[in-house]
N, C-alpha and C positions, 0 to 999 in steps of 0.2 A: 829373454830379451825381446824376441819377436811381439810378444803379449803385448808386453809395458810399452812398447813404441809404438804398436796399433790402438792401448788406450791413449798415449799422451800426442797422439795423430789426432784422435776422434774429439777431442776436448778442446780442441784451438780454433778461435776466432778472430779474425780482422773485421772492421767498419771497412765501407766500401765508400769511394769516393763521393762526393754528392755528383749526380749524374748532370752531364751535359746534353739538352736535347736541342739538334739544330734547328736552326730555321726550315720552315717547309719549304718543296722545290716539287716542280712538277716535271714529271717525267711523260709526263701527257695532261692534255687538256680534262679529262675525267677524276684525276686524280692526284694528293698529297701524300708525298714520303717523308718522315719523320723520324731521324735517329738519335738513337740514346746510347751513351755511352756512358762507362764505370769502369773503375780499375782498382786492383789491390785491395780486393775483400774474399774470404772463408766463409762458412764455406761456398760452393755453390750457391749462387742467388739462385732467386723466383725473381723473372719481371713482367708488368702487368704493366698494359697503357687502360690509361682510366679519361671517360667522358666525363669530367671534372663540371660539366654544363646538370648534370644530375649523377654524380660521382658512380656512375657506372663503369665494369669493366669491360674495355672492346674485347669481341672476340679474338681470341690468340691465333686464328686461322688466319688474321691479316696483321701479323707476326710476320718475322723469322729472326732469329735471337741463336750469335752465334756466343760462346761463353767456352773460352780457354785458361790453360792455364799460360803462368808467364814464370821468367825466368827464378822470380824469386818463390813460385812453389804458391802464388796466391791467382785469387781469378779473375780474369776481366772481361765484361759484358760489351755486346755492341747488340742493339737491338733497330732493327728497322721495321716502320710501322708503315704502312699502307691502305690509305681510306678513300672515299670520294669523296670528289672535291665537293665544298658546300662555303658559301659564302664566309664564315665567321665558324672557326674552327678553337673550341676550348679544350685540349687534351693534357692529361700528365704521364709521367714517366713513374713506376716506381719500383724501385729496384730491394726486395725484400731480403732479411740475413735473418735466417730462422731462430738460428743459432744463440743469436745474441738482440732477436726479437725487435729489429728495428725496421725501419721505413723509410726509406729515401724518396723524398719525391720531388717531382720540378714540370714545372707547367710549363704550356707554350700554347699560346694563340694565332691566329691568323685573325683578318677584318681589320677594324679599327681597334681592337681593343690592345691594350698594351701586357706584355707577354708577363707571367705572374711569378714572381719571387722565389729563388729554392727556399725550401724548408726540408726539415729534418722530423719525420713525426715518430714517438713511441708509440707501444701496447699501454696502454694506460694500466693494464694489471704489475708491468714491468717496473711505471713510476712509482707503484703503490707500496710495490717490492723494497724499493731503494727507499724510500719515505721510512717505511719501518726500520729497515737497517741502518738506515742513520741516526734515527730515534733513541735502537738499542743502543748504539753503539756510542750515543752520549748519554744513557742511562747509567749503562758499566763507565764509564771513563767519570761520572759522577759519583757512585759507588767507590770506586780506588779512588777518590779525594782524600773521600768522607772518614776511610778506610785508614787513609795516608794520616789523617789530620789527628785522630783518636789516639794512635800508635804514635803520636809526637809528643801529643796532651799528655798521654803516661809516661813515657819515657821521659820527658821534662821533670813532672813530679817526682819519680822518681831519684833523678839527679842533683834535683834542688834538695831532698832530703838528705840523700848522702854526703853533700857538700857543706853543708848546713848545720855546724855541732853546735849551735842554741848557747844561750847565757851557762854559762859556769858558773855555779853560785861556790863562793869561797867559803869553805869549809875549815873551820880549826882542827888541826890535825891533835888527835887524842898527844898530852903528855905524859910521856914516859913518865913514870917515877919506881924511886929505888923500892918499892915495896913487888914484892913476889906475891 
């Protein structure tokens, strides 16, 4: 029992909320903090702030990302970022689920520029996955039509024929007569 509930543990995954990243605040005139937050995803995330200005990853040493669990047994991310201050600040949040190979991300700027839309991005090997499998899976559901349709076409025939006793052609029945 122990086995089968460390395999049906190891096999479950949650999506994670699409992350909320505040607005930047300065805790000194040098520099902007940046939090991002998620909730209710498996297993354990990865999160990365990314220079979205040439989608690089900032260093995780101006991190610190704390990642618990919560009551219902799923995880929740708070991540705070930490950079110098620079005029016009392009950064993203994104909060990775290995597991179930997805990408959460959510920008946030400072300047003039106005702050950029969440989005949800896949592994593109992951859509190519599901592309096929829907493919097959209206291959076969075409197949058991085809299948369905053949086994009606006979069955039909066949019932029209049994149902079906044809012209009777009237036949003089031979007469008796008294010779032996």
């Amino acid at each position: 029992p122990g086995l089968l509930l460390l395999l049906f543990s190891s096999l479950r995954a949650a999506n994670f909320s699409v992350p909320v990243v505040s607005t930047p605040h300065s805790p000194s005139q040098d520099e902007l903090t940046f939090t991002c937050t998620s909730i209710n995803g498996y297993p354990r995330p990865n999160v990365y702030w990314i220079n979205k200005t040439d989608n690089s990853l900032l260093d995780q040493a101006l991190q610190n990302d704390t990642v618990f669990l919560n009551t219902r047994g799923l995880y929740d991310v708070v991540s705070v970022l930490r950079i110098a201050r620079t005029p016009s600040v392009n950064i993203g949040c994104c909060i990775e689920n290995v597991l179930l190979r997805q990408n959460l991300t959510v920008g946030s700027q400072t300047g003039n520029n106005i702050g950029e839309r969440d989005k949800i991005t896949e592994n593109p090997v992951r859509t190519r996955e599901k592309t096929e499998v829907t493919w097959s899976v209206l291959g076969v559901l075409c197949l058991l039509v085809a299948v369905a349709v053949a086994i009606g076409w006979v069955c039909r025939d066949r019932w029209l024929r049994r149902s079906y006793a044809g012209v009777w052609a009237v036949r003089p029945e031979p007469e008796l007569t008294g010779h032996v």
